[in-house]
C-alpha positions in Angstrom: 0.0 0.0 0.0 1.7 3.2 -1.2 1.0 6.4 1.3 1.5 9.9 -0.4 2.9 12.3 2.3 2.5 16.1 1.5 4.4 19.0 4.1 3.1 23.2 3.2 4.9 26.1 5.4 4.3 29.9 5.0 6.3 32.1 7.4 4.5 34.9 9.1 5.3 37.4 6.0 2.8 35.0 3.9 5.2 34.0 1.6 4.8 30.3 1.0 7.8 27.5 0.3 8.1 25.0 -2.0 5.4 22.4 -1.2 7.3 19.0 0.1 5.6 15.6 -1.5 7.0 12.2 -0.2 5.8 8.5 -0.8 5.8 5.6 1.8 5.2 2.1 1.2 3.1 0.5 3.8 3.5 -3.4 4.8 2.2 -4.8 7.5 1.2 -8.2 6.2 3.7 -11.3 7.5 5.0 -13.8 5.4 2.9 -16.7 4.5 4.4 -20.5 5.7 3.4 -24.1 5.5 5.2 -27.3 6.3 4.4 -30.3 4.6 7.8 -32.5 5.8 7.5 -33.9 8.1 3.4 -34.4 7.6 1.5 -33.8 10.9 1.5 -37.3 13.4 4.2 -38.9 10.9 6.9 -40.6 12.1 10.6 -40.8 11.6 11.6 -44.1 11.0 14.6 -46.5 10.5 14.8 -45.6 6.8 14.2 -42.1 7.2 16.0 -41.2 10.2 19.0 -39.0 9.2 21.4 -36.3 10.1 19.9 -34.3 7.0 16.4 -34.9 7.5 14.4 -33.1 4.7 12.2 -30.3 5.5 9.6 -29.0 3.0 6.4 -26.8 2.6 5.5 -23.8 0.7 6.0 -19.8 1.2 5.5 -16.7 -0.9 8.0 -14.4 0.2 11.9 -15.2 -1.2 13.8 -12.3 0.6 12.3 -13.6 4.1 14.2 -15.5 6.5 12.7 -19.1 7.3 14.0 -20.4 11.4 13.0 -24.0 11.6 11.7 -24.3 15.1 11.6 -28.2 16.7 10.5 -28.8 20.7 10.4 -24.8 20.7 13.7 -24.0 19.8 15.8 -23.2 16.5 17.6 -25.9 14.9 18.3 -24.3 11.4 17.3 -22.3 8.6 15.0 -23.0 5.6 14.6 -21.5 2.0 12.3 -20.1 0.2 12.1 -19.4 -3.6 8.9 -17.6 -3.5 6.8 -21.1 -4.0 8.7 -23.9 -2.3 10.0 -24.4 1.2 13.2 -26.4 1.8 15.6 -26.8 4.9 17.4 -29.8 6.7 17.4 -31.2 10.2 19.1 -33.4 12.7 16.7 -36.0 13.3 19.2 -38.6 14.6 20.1 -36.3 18.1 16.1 -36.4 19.0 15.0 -38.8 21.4 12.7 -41.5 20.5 9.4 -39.4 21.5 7.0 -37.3 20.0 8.6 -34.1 18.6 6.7 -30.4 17.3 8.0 -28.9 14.2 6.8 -25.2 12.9 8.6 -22.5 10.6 8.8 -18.6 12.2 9.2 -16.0 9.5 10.5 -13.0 9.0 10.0 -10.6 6.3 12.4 -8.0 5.1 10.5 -5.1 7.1 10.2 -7.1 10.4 6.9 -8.2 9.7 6.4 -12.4 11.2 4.4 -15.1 11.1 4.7 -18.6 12.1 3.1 -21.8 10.2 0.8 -24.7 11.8 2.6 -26.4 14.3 2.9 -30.5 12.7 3.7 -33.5 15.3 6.0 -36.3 14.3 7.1 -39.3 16.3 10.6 -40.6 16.1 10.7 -44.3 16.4 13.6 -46.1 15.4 13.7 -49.4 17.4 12.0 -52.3 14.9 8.8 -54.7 16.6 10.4 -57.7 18.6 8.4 -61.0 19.5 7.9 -60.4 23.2 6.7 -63.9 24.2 5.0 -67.3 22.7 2.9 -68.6 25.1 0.1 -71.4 24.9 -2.4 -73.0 27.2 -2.6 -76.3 25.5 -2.1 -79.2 27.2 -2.4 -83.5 27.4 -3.1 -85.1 24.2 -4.0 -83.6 20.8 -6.1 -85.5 18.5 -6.9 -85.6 14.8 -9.6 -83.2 15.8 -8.3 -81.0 18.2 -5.5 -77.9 17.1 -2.6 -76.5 19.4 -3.1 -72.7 19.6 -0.2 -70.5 20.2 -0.2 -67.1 20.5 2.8 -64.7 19.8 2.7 -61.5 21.3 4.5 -58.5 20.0 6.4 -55.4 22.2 4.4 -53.1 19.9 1.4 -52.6 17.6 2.5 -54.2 14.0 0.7 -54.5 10.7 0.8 -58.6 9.3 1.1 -59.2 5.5 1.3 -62.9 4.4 1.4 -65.7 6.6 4.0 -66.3 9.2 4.3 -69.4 10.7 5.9 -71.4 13.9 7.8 -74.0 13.3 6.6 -77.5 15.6 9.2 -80.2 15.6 7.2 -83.2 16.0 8.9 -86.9 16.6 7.5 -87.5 13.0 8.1 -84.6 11.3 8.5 -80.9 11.6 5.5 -79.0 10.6 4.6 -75.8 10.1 2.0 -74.1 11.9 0.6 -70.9 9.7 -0.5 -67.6 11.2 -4.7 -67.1 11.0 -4.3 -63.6 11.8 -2.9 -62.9 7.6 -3.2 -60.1 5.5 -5.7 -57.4 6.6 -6.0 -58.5 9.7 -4.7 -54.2 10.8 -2.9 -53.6 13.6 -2.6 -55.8 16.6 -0.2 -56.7 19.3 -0.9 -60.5 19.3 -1.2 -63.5 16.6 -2.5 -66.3 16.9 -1.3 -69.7 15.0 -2.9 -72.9 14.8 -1.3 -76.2 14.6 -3.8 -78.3 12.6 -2.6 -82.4 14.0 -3.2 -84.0 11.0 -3.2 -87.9 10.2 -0.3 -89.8 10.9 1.5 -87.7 13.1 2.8 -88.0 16.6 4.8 -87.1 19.8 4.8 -88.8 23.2 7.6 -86.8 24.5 6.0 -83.7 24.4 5.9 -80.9 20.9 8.6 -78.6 20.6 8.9 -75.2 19.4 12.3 -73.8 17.0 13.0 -70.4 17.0 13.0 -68.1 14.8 9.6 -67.3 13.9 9.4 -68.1 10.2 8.1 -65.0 8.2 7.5 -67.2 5.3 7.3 -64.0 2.7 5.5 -62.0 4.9 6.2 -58.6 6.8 5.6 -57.8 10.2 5.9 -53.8 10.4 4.8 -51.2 13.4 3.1 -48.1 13.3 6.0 -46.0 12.2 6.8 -48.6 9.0 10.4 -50.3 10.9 10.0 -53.7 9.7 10.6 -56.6 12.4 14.0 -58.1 11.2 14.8 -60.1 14.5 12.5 -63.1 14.7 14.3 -64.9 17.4 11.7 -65.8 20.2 12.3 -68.0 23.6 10.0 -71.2 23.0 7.3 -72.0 25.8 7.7 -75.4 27.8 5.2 -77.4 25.4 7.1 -80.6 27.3 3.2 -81.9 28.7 1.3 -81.3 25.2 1.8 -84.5 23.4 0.3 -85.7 19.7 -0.7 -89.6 19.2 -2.8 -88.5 15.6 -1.2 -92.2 14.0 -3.5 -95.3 14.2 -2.7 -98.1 16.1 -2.7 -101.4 14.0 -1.3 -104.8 15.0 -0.2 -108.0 13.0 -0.2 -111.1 14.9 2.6 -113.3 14.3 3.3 -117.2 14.9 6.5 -119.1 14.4 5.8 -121.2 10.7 7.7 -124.4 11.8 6.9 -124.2 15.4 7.9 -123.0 18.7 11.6 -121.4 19.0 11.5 -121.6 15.0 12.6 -118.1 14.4 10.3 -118.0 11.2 8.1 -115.7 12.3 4.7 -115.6 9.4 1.5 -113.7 10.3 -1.4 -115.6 11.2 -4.2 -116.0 8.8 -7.9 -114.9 9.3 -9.8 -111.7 9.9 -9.3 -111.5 12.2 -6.7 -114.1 12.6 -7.4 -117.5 14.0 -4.5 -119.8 15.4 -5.7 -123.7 16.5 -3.2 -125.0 19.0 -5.4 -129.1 17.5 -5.2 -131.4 19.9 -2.3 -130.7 21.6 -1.4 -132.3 24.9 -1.8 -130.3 28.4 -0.1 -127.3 29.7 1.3 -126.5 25.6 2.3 -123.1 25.5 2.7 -121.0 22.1 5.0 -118.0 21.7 3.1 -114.7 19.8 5.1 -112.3 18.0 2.8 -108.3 17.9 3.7 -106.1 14.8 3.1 -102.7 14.5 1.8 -101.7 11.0 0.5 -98.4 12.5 1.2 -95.0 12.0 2.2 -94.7 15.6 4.0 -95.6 18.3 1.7 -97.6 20.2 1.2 -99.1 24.2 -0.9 -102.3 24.1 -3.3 -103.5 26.6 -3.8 -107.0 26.6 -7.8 -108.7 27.3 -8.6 -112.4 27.2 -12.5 -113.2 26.2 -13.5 -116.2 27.1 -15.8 -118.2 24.3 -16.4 -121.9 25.9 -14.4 -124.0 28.1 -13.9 -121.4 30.7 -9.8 -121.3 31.8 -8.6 -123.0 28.8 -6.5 -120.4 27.9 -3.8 -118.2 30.3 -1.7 -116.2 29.6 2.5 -116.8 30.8 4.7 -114.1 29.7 3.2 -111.0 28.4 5.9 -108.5 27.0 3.2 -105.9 25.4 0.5 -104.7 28.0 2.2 -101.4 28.8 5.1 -101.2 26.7 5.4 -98.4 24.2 6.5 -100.7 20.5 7.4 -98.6 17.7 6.3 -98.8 14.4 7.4 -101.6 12.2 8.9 -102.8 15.9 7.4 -106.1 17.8 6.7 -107.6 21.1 5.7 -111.0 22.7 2.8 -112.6 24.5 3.5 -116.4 25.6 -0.4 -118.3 25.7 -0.7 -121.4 27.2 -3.3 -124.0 25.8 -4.4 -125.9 29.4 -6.4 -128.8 27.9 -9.6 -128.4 30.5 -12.3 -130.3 31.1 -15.1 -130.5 29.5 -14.1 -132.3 26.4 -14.7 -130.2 23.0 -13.3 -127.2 21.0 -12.5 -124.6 23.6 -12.4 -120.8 22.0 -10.8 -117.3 23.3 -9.4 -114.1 22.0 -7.0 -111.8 23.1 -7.4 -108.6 22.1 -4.7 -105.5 21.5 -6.2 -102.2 22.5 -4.4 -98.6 22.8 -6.9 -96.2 24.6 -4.4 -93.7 24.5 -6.3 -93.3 20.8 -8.9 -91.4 18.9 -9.6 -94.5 16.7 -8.9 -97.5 17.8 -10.9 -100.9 16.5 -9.3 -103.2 19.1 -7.0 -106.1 17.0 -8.4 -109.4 18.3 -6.8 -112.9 17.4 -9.0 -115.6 17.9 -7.8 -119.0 19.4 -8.8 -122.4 19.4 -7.9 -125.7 20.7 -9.6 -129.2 21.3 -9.4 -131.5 24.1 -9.0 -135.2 23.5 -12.2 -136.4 21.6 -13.4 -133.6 21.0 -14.4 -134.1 17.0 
């Protein structure tokens, strides 16, 4: 704004000077300032922290001096080409807090004005795995799953599907995250460990460290992506998987007791006829596993006629864990009762500790002397 400034005198005679014209230029309006860099509640991160942090924004006055102002107090200057603001700080000296950022400027004729006041966070620490934890225990079946949940020091954002790795006495198998992409932010994940068929572990499940990001990203809030995966496993010692299927193959001795040729025995179920043997003629039985699993038997007799005829003498299954494709031994003794006639029994392997288990009987038969 131009102000035109006109001075008259006459002295006391009445003669009159020269009339006196001078022009002033008013300004009173302070420079206009905006910061756009950092943005308002952004965040200085791993990647972006640096000891020449970019500072940008607008203005419209290029003579004006621009005082970059963070946590109240000058830590540089900033130019201005009449359009565009630019300027560098010193983000790597700030603590790991929440900062304030605003420009104060001053115009050639003293005139000031300050721009919005943005908030940034500096965060340059990436997420951690704060703890694995789960609540299962006992025995899991085909359909039961083992829950873990990992929880995280910080908020993070989950992309893909990363997994825990179970070592299981039959294999190891990954468990996959259910929380996956799009899940948002959370502090905790949960993964499920589906026991499928033909898996198990009676000495208790087992967790490896690292987590396994399997392609994914776990990043927090201010976009540090978690790069340590390392976690300390939970005692999973008492949750144990027995997902196989018991199964077991009778076995006799082809050319007779102490033979050494051991052959399974025919039938379904199998049927072994000790004929007309004399008294007290006991028969050694070889038990195959042909599960999936390592399996405990437990031995019962069933009595079909001639009550007692049967008995059992050395029994080296009941109770004792047999491997698969590994065997054990039951010794039967035929007893040649009275009454005269076929006498029938069956013993019967059974593993409880199950979710299916049939029961593998092997029926037996003998005769006492005139019987047929």
């Amino acid at each position: 704004l131009l102000i035109n400034v006109t001075a008259d005198i006459t002295d006391p005679a009445g003669n009159a000077a020269v009339q006196a014209v001078d022009t002033a230029d008013k300004d009173a309006t302070a420079p206009a300032v905006a910061i756009t860099t950092p943005a308002d509640a952004s965040y200085v991160n791993i990647a972006t922290d640096s000891a020449t942090f970019a500072i940008a924004g607008t203005c419209d006055d290029a003579a004006a001096t621009y005082d970059i102002q963070v946590d109240g107090g000058s830590v540089g200057a900033a130019a201005c080409d009449g359009v565009n603001l630019t300027g560098t700080i010193d983000t790597t000296g700030l603590s790991e807090a929440a900062h304030s950022i605003f420009i104060a400027a001053t115009d050639t004729v003293g005139n000031s004005g300050n721009s919005a006041t943005n908030n940034f966070t500096r965060d340059v620490t990436a997420p951690t795995i704060f703890s694995v934890t789960t609540l299962a225990t006992g025995i899991q079946w085909e359909t039961i799953s083992v829950n873990f949940t990992t929880t995280f020091n910080e908020s993070v954002v989950i992309t893909g599907a990363p997994r825990l790795d179970v070592v299981l006495d039959t294999e190891v198998v990954a468990a996959f995250a259910n929380c996956a992409a799009g899940t948002g932010v959370t502090t905790t994940c949960s993964y499920i460990v589906d026991t499928i068929a033909n898996q198990y572990d009676d000495t208790g499940i087992a967790l490896t460290s690292p987590l396994d990001p399997n392609a994914g990203t776990l990043v927090d809030l201010a976009g540090n992506p978690m790069t340590n995966f390392a976690y300390t496993p939970p005692d999973t010692s008492a949750i144990t998987v027995n997902n196989g299927y018991p199964q077991w193959e009778w076995q006799i001795e082809a050319s007779g007791e102490g033979a050494g040729d051991w052959t399974a025995i025919a039938g379904a179920p199998p049927l072994f006829d000790y004929g007309i043997p004399g008294a007290n003629v006991t028969r050694t039985f070889r038990m195959l596993n042909v599960g999936t699993a390592p399996s405990s038997t437990a031995l019962k007799y069933t009595i079909s006629s001639g009550g007692g005829v049967f008995s059992t003498i050395t029994d080296n299954c009941s109770g004792i864990a047999v491997a698969v494709n590994a065997t054990c031994t039951i010794s039967i003794q035929y007893k040649d009762k009275n009454p005269t006639g076929i006498k029938q029994g069956s013993y019967t392997a059974s593993d409880n500790t199950y979710a299916t288990n049939p029961g593998y009987p092997m029926d037996l038969v003998g005769c006492n002397t005139n019987c047929l």
